[in-house]
C-alpha positions in Angstrom: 0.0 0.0 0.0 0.9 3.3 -0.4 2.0 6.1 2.2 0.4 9.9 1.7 1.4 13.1 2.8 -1.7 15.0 3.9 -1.9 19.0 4.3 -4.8 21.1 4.6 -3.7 25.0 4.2 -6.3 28.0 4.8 -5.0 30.4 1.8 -6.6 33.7 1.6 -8.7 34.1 -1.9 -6.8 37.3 -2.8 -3.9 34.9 -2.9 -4.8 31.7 -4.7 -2.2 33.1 -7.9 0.5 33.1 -5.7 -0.2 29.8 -4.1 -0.9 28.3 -7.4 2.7 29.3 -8.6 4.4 28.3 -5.7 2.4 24.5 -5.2 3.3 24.7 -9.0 6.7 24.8 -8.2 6.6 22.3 -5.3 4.8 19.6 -7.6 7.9 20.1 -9.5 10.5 19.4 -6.7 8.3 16.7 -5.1 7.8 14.7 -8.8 11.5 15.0 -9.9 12.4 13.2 -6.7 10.5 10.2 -6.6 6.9 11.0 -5.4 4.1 9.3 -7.3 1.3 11.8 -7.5 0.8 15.4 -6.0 -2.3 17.4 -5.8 -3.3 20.3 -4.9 -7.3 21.0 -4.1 -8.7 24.4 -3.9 -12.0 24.2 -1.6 -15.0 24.8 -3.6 -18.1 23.1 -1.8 -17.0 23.3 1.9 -20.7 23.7 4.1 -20.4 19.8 4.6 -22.6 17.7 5.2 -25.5 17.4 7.9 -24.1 16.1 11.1 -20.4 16.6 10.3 -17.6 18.7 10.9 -16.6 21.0 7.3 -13.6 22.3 6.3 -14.8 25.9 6.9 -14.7 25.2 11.4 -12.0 22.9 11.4 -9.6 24.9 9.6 -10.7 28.3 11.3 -11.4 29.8 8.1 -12.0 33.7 7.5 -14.8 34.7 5.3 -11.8 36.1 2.9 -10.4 32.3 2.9 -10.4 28.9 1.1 -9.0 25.6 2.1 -6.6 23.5 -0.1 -6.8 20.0 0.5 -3.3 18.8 -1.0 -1.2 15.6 -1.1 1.2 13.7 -1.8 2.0 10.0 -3.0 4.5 7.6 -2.3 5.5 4.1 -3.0 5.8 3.7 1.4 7.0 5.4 4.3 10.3 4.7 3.7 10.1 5.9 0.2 8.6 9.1 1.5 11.0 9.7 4.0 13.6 9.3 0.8 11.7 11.5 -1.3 11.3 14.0 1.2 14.9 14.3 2.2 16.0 14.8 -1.0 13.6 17.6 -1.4 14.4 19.7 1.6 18.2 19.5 0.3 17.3 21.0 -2.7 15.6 23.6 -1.5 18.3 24.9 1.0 20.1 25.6 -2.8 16.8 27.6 -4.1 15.8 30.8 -4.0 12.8 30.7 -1.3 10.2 33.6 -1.5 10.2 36.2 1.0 6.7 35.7 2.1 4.4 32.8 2.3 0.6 33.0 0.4 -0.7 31.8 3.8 -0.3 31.6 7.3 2.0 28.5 7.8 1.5 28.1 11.8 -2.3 27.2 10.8 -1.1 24.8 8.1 -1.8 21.2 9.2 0.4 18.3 8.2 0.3 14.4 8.6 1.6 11.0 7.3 -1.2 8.7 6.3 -0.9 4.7 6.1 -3.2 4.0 3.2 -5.9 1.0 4.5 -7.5 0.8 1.8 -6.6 1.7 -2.5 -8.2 1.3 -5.7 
């Protein structure tokens, strides 16, 4: 089964461009170095559903927010762990940009074991 790197970002809608470019550029780094897939989701139906939590409370978002729902795909854990080394040594050599399209202390972050694939 496969291992997944799970984010959910709140990114303010006057900055979905920037984000765009820069998850552009992160599919790039993430794909040359071995990860499977990578997505990035921008939120577009997030009331959810009768009796559940939504995207909108969990993530604390503004009325001048989305969510992206992103992710990435690897082979296993220890394949991530590979991939994602690689990755962060690359970057130390690139040009980062001075700000961030979002707020990364309210960025969440997780490993997922996948249970279940089709």
């Amino acid at each position: 089964m496969t291992y997944v790197d799970g984010f959910v970002i709140p990114v303010p809608k006057g900055k979905i461009a920037a984000y765009k470019k820069m998850a552009a550029w992160g599919k790039k780094m993430w794909m040359k170095n071995g990860a499977l897939q990578y997505f990035e989701c921008v939120g577009d139906d997030l009331a959810g559903m009768p009796g559940c939590a939504n995207f909108k409370t969990m993530a604390a978002l503004k009325p001048s927010e989305t969510a992206f729902f992103s992710f990435i795909i690897f082979k296993n854990k220890a394949h991530r762990n590979a991939v994602n080394k690689k990755v962060m040594a690359e970057m130390t050599t690139q040009q980062m940009p001075e700000s961030m399209p979002f707020d990364m202390k309210r960025m969440a972050y997780g490993g997922f074991k996948t249970l279940i694939q089709g």
